[in-house]
N, C-alpha and C positions, 0 to 999 in steps of 0.2 A: 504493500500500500504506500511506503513512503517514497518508494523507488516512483512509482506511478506519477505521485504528486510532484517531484522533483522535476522526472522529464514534463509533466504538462506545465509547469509557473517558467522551464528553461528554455520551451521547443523555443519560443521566436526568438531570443536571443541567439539561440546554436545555430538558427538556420539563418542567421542575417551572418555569422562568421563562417561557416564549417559548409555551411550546405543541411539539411537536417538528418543525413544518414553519418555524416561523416565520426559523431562523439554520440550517436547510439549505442555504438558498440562499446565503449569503456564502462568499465565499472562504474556505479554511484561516485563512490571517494574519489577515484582516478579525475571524473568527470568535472565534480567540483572542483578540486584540487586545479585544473586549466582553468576553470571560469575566474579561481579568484585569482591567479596569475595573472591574466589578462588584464581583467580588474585593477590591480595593483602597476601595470605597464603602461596603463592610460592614465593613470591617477599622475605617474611620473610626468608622461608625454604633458601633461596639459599644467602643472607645475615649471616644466622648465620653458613654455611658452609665457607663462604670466611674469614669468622672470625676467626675459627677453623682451619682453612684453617693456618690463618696470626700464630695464638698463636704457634701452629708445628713446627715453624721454628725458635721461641724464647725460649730458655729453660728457665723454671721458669717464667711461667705466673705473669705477673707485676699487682694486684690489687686493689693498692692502689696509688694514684696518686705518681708519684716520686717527691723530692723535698720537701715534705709537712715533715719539722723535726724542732726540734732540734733532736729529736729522729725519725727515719724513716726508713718503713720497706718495703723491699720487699717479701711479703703475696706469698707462694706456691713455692717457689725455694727453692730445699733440699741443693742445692750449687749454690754459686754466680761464673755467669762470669763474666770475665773482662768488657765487656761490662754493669753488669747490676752493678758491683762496681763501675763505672763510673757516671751512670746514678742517683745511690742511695746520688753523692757525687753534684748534680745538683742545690743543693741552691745559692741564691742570696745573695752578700755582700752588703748591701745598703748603706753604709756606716754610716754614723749620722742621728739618725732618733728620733727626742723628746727631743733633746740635748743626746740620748744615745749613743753606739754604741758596737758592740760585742767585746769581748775578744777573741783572738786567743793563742790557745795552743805554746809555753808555759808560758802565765803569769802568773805569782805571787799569783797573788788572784783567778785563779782559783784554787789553795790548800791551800789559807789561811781561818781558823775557823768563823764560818759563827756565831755570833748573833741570838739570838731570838730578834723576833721583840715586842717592850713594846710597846708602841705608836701606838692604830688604830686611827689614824685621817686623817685630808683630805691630809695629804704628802703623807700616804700611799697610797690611793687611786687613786692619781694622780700619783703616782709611776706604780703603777699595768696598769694603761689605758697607761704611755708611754711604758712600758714591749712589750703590745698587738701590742701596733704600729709598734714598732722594728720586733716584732715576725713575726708579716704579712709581711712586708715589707723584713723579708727575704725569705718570702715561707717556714716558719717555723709552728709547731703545739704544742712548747712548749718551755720555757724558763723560767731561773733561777734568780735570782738576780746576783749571782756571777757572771754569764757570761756580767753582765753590769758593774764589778767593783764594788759593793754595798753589803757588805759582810754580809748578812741579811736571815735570814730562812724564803724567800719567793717565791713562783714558780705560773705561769701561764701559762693552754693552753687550745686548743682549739684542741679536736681530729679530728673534722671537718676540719681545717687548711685556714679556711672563714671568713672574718670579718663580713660577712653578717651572717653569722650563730652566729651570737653572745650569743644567746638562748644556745647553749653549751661552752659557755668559763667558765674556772675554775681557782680561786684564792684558793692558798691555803697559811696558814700561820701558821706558824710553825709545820706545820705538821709531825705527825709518824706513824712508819708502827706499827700496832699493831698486823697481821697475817699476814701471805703469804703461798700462798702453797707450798706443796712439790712437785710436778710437774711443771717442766718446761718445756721452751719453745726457741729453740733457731729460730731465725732472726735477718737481717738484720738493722743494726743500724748505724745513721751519725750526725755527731753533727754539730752545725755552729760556732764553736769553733773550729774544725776541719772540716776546707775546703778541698773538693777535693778528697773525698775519705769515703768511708761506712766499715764496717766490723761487723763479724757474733758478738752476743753477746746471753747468755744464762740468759733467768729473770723468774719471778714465772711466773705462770699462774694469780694468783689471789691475791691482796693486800689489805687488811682492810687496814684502814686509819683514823686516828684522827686528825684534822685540828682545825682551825679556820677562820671566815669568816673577813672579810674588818672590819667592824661593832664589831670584837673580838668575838662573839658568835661563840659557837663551835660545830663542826656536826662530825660526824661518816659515813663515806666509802668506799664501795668496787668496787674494779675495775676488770674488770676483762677483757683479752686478748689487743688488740689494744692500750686502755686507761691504762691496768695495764702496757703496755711497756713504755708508755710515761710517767706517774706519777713514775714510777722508774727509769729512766734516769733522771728526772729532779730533783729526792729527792738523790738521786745520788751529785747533784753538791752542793747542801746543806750540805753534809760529807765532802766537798773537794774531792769527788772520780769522776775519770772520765770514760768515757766507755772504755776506751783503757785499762782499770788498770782491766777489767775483761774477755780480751783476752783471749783464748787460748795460749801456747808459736808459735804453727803451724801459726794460726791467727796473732799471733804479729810480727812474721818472716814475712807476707805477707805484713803489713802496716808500716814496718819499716823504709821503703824508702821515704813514705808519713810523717811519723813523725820527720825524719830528716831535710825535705825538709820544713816542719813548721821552725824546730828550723834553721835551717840557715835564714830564712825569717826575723823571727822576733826576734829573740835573745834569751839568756837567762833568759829575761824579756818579754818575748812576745810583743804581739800591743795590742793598744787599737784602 
Protein backbone atom coordinates (compact mmCIF):
# COMPACT_ATOMS: atom_id res chain seq x y z
CA UNK A 1 0.00 0.00 0.00
CA UNK A 2 2.74 2.51 0.65
CA UNK A 3 4.62 1.48 -2.23
CA UNK A 4 1.28 2.28 -4.33
CA UNK A 5 0.89 5.75 -2.63
CA UNK A 6 4.48 6.76 -3.24
CA UNK A 7 4.55 5.85 -7.01
CA UNK A 8 0.96 7.78 -7.53
CA UNK A 9 1.90 11.44 -5.33
CA UNK A 10 5.66 10.75 -7.75
CA UNK A 11 4.30 9.40 -11.28
CA UNK A 12 4.35 13.27 -12.64
CA UNK A 13 7.40 14.39 -11.28
CA UNK A 14 9.24 10.80 -12.72
CA UNK A 15 7.61 11.31 -15.85
CA UNK A 16 8.46 15.00 -16.55
CA UNK A 17 12.43 13.62 -15.74
CA UNK A 18 12.88 9.85 -16.56
CA UNK A 19 10.10 9.37 -18.87
CA UNK A 20 7.54 7.25 -16.60
CA UNK A 21 8.92 3.80 -17.01
CA UNK A 22 12.39 4.72 -16.63
CA UNK A 23 12.48 4.69 -12.16
CA UNK A 24 9.49 2.14 -12.12
CA UNK A 25 11.64 -0.23 -11.99
CA UNK A 26 13.87 0.79 -8.78
CA UNK A 27 13.04 -0.15 -5.43
CA UNK A 28 10.83 2.36 -3.05
CA UNK A 29 14.32 3.57 -1.15
CA UNK A 30 16.56 3.36 -4.32
CA UNK A 31 13.69 5.56 -5.82
CA UNK A 32 13.43 8.10 -3.25
CA UNK A 33 16.96 8.10 -2.59
CA UNK A 34 17.34 9.90 -6.73
CA UNK A 35 14.40 12.08 -6.15
CA UNK A 36 15.92 13.77 -3.06
CA UNK A 37 19.28 13.81 -4.99
CA UNK A 38 17.83 15.71 -7.52
CA UNK A 39 16.16 17.78 -5.18
CA UNK A 40 19.00 18.66 -3.33
CA UNK A 41 21.17 19.46 -7.13
CA UNK A 42 18.50 22.10 -7.81
CA UNK A 43 18.40 23.50 -4.42
CA UNK A 44 22.38 24.12 -5.24
CA UNK A 45 21.69 25.11 -9.13
CA UNK A 46 19.27 27.92 -8.20
CA UNK A 47 21.50 29.13 -4.89
CA UNK A 48 24.60 29.68 -6.87
CA UNK A 49 22.25 31.65 -9.53
CA UNK A 50 20.85 34.14 -6.70
CA UNK A 51 24.57 34.40 -5.88
CA UNK A 52 25.47 35.57 -9.27
CA UNK A 53 22.42 36.95 -9.32
CA UNK A 54 23.77 39.32 -5.99
CA UNK A 55 27.62 39.75 -7.29
CA UNK A 56 25.99 41.61 -10.81
CA UNK A 57 24.85 44.27 -9.14
CA UNK A 58 28.30 44.88 -7.04
CA UNK A 59 31.03 45.88 -9.31
CA UNK A 60 34.32 44.36 -8.28
CA UNK A 61 33.50 41.17 -6.60
CA UNK A 62 34.73 41.44 -2.99
CA UNK A 63 36.83 38.18 -2.11
CA UNK A 64 38.46 38.42 0.52
CA UNK A 65 36.83 39.35 3.60
CA UNK A 66 36.99 43.30 4.19
CA UNK A 67 38.49 44.63 7.18
CA UNK A 68 41.06 41.93 7.56
CA UNK A 69 44.47 44.74 7.20
CA UNK A 70 46.94 46.43 8.01
CA UNK A 71 47.28 45.84 4.48
CA UNK A 72 43.84 44.90 2.70
CA UNK A 73 42.72 44.18 -0.48
CA UNK A 74 39.93 44.11 -2.44
CA UNK A 75 40.67 40.63 -4.99
CA UNK A 76 38.89 41.25 -8.70
CA UNK A 77 37.94 45.09 -8.86
CA UNK A 78 39.95 46.62 -11.94
CA UNK A 79 38.43 50.01 -10.19
CA UNK A 80 37.32 50.89 -6.69
CA UNK A 81 33.89 52.54 -5.85
CA UNK A 82 33.02 54.61 -3.40
CA UNK A 83 31.33 52.35 -1.89
CA UNK A 84 33.99 49.43 -1.96
CA UNK A 85 36.63 52.41 -0.71
CA UNK A 86 34.54 52.74 2.05
CA UNK A 87 34.13 49.28 2.97
CA UNK A 88 38.00 48.43 2.25
CA UNK A 89 38.45 51.47 5.20
CA UNK A 90 36.00 49.18 7.62
CA UNK A 91 38.67 48.24 10.41
CA UNK A 92 38.34 48.54 14.08
CA UNK A 93 40.12 51.07 16.49
CA UNK A 94 40.21 49.04 19.67
CA UNK A 95 41.97 51.24 21.28
CA UNK A 96 44.79 49.99 24.12
CA UNK A 97 45.17 46.47 23.72
CA UNK A 98 48.43 44.73 25.70
CA UNK A 99 49.27 48.02 27.01
CA UNK A 100 49.78 48.90 23.11
CA UNK A 101 47.99 50.92 20.89
CA UNK A 102 48.04 52.05 17.17
CA UNK A 103 49.79 55.00 15.71
CA UNK A 104 47.77 57.20 13.45
CA UNK A 105 49.19 59.18 10.47
CA UNK A 106 50.63 61.79 11.02
CA UNK A 107 53.08 60.68 13.92
CA UNK A 108 56.45 61.04 14.23
CA UNK A 109 57.65 57.71 14.58
CA UNK A 110 55.93 56.41 11.84
CA UNK A 111 59.08 58.10 9.71
CA UNK A 112 61.52 57.91 12.36
CA UNK A 113 64.65 55.19 11.57
CA UNK A 114 63.67 51.87 12.64
CA UNK A 115 66.68 49.77 14.68
CA UNK A 116 67.80 46.24 14.19
CA UNK A 117 66.66 44.27 16.78
CA UNK A 118 70.10 42.75 18.86
CA UNK A 119 68.31 41.11 21.71
CA UNK A 120 66.16 37.65 20.88
CA UNK A 121 64.86 37.06 24.30
CA UNK A 122 61.77 36.72 26.11
CA UNK A 123 60.88 40.94 25.74
CA UNK A 124 60.97 40.01 22.20
CA UNK A 125 58.64 37.45 22.34
CA UNK A 126 56.31 38.99 24.55
CA UNK A 127 56.54 41.82 22.34
CA UNK A 128 55.56 39.98 19.17
CA UNK A 129 52.25 37.87 21.07
CA UNK A 130 51.08 41.69 22.24
CA UNK A 131 51.75 42.95 18.30
CA UNK A 132 49.04 39.79 17.45
CA UNK A 133 46.73 40.80 20.11
CA UNK A 134 46.46 44.41 19.00
CA UNK A 135 46.51 43.13 15.36
CA UNK A 136 43.28 40.80 15.83
CA UNK A 137 41.63 43.05 17.89
CA UNK A 138 41.75 45.57 15.11
CA UNK A 139 40.50 43.10 12.32
CA UNK A 140 43.98 43.41 11.19
CA UNK A 141 46.29 40.70 9.18
CA UNK A 142 49.55 42.40 9.77
CA UNK A 143 51.51 44.98 11.80
CA UNK A 144 54.71 46.72 12.20
CA UNK A 145 56.42 47.74 15.29
CA UNK A 146 56.51 51.25 14.27
CA UNK A 147 52.84 51.48 14.13
CA UNK A 148 53.18 50.70 18.15
CA UNK A 149 55.69 53.47 18.77
CA UNK A 150 58.72 50.86 19.14
CA UNK A 151 61.19 51.89 16.45
CA UNK A 152 62.52 48.34 15.95
CA UNK A 153 62.82 46.18 12.54
CA UNK A 154 60.19 43.92 13.50
CA UNK A 155 56.70 42.83 11.65
CA UNK A 156 53.92 40.23 12.34
CA UNK A 157 50.87 38.67 10.43
CA UNK A 158 48.66 36.52 9.99
CA UNK A 159 47.28 36.26 6.10
CA UNK A 160 44.44 34.39 7.41
CA UNK A 161 43.42 37.47 9.69
CA UNK A 162 42.35 34.49 12.64
CA UNK A 163 43.68 34.10 15.84
CA UNK A 164 42.56 30.69 15.77
CA UNK A 165 44.41 30.02 12.76
CA UNK A 166 47.49 30.62 14.56
CA UNK A 167 49.29 27.79 12.43
CA UNK A 168 49.87 30.78 9.89
CA UNK A 169 51.10 33.61 11.98
CA UNK A 170 54.50 35.18 10.90
CA UNK A 171 57.21 36.92 12.91
CA UNK A 172 59.77 38.37 11.08
CA UNK A 173 62.81 40.05 12.39
CA UNK A 174 64.94 42.09 10.78
CA UNK A 175 64.19 41.18 7.64
CA UNK A 176 65.14 41.92 3.73
CA UNK A 177 63.90 41.70 0.59
CA UNK A 178 66.59 39.88 -1.36
CA UNK A 179 64.31 39.58 -4.97
CA UNK A 180 61.19 40.68 -6.07
CA UNK A 181 59.78 40.59 -9.21
CA UNK A 182 59.27 42.47 -12.15
CA UNK A 183 55.73 42.14 -12.53
CA UNK A 184 53.40 43.78 -10.62
CA UNK A 185 50.27 43.95 -9.25
CA UNK A 186 48.04 46.69 -8.50
CA UNK A 187 45.16 46.46 -5.44
CA UNK A 188 43.56 47.79 -3.07
CA UNK A 189 45.26 48.63 0.15
CA UNK A 190 44.27 50.21 3.81
CA UNK A 191 46.34 50.66 6.76
CA UNK A 192 45.04 51.02 10.51
CA UNK A 193 47.21 53.98 10.72
CA UNK A 194 45.17 55.39 8.35
CA UNK A 195 41.54 55.00 9.30
CA UNK A 196 38.70 55.50 7.02
CA UNK A 197 39.68 55.16 3.81
CA UNK A 198 41.63 52.36 1.33
CA UNK A 199 43.53 53.22 -1.82
CA UNK A 200 44.96 51.47 -5.19
CA UNK A 201 48.68 50.64 -4.49
CA UNK A 202 51.16 48.88 -7.14
CA UNK A 203 53.70 45.91 -5.37
CA UNK A 204 55.68 42.89 -6.85
CA UNK A 205 54.07 39.89 -7.44
CA UNK A 206 56.69 37.96 -5.65
CA UNK A 207 59.35 38.69 -2.62
CA UNK A 208 62.26 36.49 -1.57
CA UNK A 209 62.82 37.35 1.86
CA UNK A 210 65.64 36.90 4.57
CA UNK A 211 64.50 37.12 8.12
CA UNK A 212 65.20 35.81 11.34
CA UNK A 213 63.13 33.89 13.76
CA UNK A 214 62.11 34.84 17.70
CA UNK A 215 64.94 32.34 18.63
CA UNK A 216 67.44 34.76 16.02
CA UNK A 217 67.92 31.77 13.66
CA UNK A 218 67.43 32.77 10.23
CA UNK A 219 65.35 31.29 7.38
CA UNK A 220 64.86 32.33 3.75
CA UNK A 221 61.33 33.22 1.91
CA UNK A 222 59.19 33.64 -0.78
CA UNK A 223 55.96 35.13 -0.82
CA UNK A 224 54.11 35.34 -3.32
CA UNK A 225 50.41 37.31 -4.22
CA UNK A 226 48.18 37.87 -1.15
CA UNK A 227 51.12 37.22 1.41
CA UNK A 228 53.67 39.01 -0.84
CA UNK A 229 51.09 42.34 -0.43
CA UNK A 230 51.07 42.09 3.19
CA UNK A 231 54.80 41.38 3.90
CA UNK A 232 55.44 44.60 1.69
CA UNK A 233 53.34 46.99 3.21
CA UNK A 234 54.58 45.88 6.43
CA UNK A 235 58.49 45.91 5.47
CA UNK A 236 57.31 49.15 4.06
CA UNK A 237 56.88 50.65 7.77
CA UNK A 238 60.29 49.27 8.75
CA UNK A 239 61.83 52.01 5.85
CA UNK A 240 59.70 54.65 7.57
CA UNK A 241 57.73 54.57 4.15
CA UNK A 242 54.14 54.46 4.00
CA UNK A 243 51.57 53.25 1.58
CA UNK A 244 50.21 56.71 0.75
CA UNK A 245 54.03 57.60 -0.31
CA UNK A 246 53.56 55.09 -3.33
CA UNK A 247 50.34 56.73 -4.73
CA UNK A 248 49.79 57.57 -7.99
CA UNK A 249 49.40 61.68 -8.16
CA UNK A 250 45.53 60.73 -9.67
CA UNK A 251 45.38 58.24 -6.52
CA UNK A 252 46.76 60.82 -4.15
CA UNK A 253 44.35 63.64 -5.59
CA UNK A 254 41.53 61.05 -4.46
CA UNK A 255 42.63 60.55 -0.69
CA UNK A 256 43.66 63.81 -0.11
CA UNK A 257 40.65 64.98 1.61
CA UNK A 258 41.14 61.78 3.93
CA UNK A 259 44.70 62.72 4.64
CA UNK A 260 43.99 66.07 5.63
CA UNK A 261 41.13 65.16 7.79
CA UNK A 262 43.97 62.65 9.66
CA UNK A 263 46.10 65.61 10.19
CA UNK A 264 43.42 68.01 11.44
CA UNK A 265 42.45 65.12 13.91
CA UNK A 266 45.57 64.40 15.23
CA UNK A 267 48.14 67.10 14.75
CA UNK A 268 51.20 67.49 13.45
CA UNK A 269 52.25 64.90 15.93
CA UNK A 270 49.72 62.45 15.26
CA UNK A 271 47.90 60.09 18.28
CA UNK A 272 48.87 57.51 19.98
Amino acid sequence: KKDRIFWTRTRGLRARLFGDGAVMQLPRRAAMAVLLLLVLVASAAQAHLVARSASALQPGVVRRPLGARCAAVLEGAPSSTAAERAAVAAEIDPGEVAGLRVLKYPHQLLRAPNEEVAAFDAELAELSRRMFRLMYASKGVGLAAPQVGINKRLLVFNPEGDEKAFRTEVVMVNPKIVARSEGTELDDEGCLSFPGFGAQVVRAKWVKVKAFNLKGNPFNKKYTGWDARIFQHEYDHLDGTLYVDRLTDEERQIVQTDLDRLVALHGPGGAV
